[in-house]
TIKELUM-402117 format. One line per field, with one value per residue: residue in one letter; x, y, z of N, C-alpha, C, O in turn. Coordinates in steps of 0.1 Angstrom, whole numbers, plus 5000, padded with zeros to 4 digits. Example, Ala and Ser with C-alpha at 12.3 -4.5 7.8 and 13.67 -1.06 7.14 Angstrom:
! residues 2
rest	c(a s)
n.px	c(5132 5128)
n.py	c(4943 4978)
n.pz	c(5078 5071)
ca.px	c(5123 5137)
ca.py	c(4955 4989)
ca.pz	c(5078 5071)
c.px	c(5132 5129)
c.py	c(4967 5000)
c.pz	c(5078 5079)
o.px	c(5142 5134)
o.py	c(4967 5011)
o.pz	c(5085 5080)
END
This chain:
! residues 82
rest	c(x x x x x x x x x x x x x x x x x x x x x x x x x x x x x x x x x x x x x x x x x x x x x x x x x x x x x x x x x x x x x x x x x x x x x x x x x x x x x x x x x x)
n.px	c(5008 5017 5040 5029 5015 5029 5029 5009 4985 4982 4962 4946 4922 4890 4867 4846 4847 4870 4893 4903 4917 4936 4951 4956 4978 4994 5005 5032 5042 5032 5033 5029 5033 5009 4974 4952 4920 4883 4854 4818 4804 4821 4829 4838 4874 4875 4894 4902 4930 4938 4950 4955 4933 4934 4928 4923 4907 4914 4906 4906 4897 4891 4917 4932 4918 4921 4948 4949 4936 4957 4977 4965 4959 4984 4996 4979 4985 5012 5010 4995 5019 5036)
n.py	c(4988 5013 5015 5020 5041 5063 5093 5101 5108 5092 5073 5074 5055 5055 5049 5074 5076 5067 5089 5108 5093 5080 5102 5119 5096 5094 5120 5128 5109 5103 5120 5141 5116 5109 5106 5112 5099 5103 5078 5083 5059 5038 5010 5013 4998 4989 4996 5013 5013 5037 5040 5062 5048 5026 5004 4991 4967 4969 4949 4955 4944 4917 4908 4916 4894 4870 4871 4864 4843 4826 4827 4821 4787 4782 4784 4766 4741 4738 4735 4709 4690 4695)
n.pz	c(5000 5010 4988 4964 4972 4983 4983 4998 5023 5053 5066 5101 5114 5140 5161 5174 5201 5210 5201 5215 5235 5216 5205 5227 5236 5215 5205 5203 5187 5165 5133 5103 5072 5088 5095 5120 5124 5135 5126 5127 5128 5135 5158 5191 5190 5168 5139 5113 5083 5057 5029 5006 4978 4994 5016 5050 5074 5113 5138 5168 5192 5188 5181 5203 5222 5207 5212 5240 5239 5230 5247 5268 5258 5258 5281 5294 5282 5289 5320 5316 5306 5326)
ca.px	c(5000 5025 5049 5017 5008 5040 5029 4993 4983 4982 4947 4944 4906 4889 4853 4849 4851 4883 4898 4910 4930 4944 4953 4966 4988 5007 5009 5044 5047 5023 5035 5034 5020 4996 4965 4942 4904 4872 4844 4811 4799 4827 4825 4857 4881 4877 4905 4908 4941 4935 4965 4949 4922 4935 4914 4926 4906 4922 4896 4917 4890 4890 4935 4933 4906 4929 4962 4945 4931 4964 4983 4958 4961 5000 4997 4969 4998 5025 5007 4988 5029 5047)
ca.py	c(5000 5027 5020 5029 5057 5071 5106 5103 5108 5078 5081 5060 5059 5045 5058 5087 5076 5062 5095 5115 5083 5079 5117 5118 5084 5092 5132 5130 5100 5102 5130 5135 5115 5099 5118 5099 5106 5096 5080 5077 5043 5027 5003 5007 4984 4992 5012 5009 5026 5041 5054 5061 5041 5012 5003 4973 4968 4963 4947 4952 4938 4906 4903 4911 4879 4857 4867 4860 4827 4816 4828 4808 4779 4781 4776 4753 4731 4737 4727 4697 4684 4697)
ca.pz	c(5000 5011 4979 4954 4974 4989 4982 5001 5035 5058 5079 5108 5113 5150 5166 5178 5216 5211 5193 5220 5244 5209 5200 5238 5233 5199 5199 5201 5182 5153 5123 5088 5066 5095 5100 5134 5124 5138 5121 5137 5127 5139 5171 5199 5189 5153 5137 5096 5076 5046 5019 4992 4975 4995 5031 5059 5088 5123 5147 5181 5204 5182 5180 5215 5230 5198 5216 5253 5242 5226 5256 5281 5257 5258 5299 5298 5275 5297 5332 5313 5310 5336)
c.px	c(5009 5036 5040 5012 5016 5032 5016 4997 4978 4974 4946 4927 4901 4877 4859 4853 4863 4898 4908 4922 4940 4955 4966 4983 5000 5007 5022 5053 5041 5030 5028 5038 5010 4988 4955 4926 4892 4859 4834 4800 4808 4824 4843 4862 4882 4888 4904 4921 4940 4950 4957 4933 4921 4927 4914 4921 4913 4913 4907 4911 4894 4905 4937 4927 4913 4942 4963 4943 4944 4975 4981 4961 4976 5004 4992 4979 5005 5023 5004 5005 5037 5041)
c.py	c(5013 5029 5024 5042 5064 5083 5111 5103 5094 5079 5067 5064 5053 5056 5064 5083 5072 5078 5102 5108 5088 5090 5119 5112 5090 5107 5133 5118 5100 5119 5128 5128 5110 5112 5105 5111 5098 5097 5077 5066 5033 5023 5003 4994 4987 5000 5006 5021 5026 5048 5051 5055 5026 5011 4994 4978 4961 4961 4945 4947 4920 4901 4902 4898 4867 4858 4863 4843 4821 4815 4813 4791 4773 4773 4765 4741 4725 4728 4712 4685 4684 4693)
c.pz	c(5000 4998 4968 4956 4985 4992 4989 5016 5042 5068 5087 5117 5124 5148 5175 5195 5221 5207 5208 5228 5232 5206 5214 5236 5224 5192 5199 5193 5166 5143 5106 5082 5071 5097 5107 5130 5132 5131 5130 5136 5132 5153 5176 5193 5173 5149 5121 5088 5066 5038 5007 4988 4988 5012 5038 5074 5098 5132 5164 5193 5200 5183 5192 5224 5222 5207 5229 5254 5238 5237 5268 5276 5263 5277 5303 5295 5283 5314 5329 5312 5314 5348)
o.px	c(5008 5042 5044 5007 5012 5027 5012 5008 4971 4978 4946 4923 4905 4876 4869 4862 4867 4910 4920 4934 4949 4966 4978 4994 5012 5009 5025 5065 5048 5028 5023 5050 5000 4992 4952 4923 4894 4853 4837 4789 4804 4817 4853 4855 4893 4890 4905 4921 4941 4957 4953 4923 4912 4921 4906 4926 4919 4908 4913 4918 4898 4907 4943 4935 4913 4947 4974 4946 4944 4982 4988 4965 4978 5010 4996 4980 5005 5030 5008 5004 5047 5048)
o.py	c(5021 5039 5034 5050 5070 5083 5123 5100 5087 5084 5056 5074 5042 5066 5064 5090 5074 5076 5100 5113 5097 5087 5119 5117 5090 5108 5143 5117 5096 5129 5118 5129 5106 5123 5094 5123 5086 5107 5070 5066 5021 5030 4998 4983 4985 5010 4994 5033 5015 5058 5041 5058 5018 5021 4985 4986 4950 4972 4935 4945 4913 4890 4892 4893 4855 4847 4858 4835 4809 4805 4804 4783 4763 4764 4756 4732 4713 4720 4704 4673 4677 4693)
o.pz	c(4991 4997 4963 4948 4995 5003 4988 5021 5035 5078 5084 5123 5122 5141 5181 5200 5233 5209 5208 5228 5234 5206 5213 5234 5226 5180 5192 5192 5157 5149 5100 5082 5064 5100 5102 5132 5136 5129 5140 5142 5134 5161 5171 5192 5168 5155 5119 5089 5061 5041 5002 4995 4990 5017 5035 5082 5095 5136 5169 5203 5208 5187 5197 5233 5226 5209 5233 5262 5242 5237 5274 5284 5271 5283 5311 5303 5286 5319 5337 5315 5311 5358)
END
């Protein structure tokens, strides 16, 4: 995405209730070419990045509860043969 559309703005898109943590978080981290917007259809946890035409959602409630359950599995493993 970013070598087709170098020259574009790079929007990182979440709902609106989430806008300001985020804004807080990554004012000293976030510049040009990222622009943090809020849409308001989105659901917390939502974030999508846009360059250009191009558009990938990030479901961070959903990667978060995948990287919880594979963690829990990972223990569950380890006690079941230690």
């Amino acid at each position: 995405m970013v070598r087709e559309n170098s020259d574009q703005a790079i929007e990182i898109i979440v709902s609106p209730s989430e806008i300001e943590a985020l804004q807080s978080l990554l004012q000293d981290q976030i510049s040009d070419p990222f622009v943090l917007l809020a849409q308001p259809d989105l659901n917390e946890g939502q974030v999508y990045i846009r360059l250009g035409s191009h558009e990938r959602e990030i479901n961070l409630k959903e990667m978060v509860q995948r990287i919880r359950s594979s963690t829990h599995n990972i223990f569950e493993q380890e006690q079941a043969n230690g």
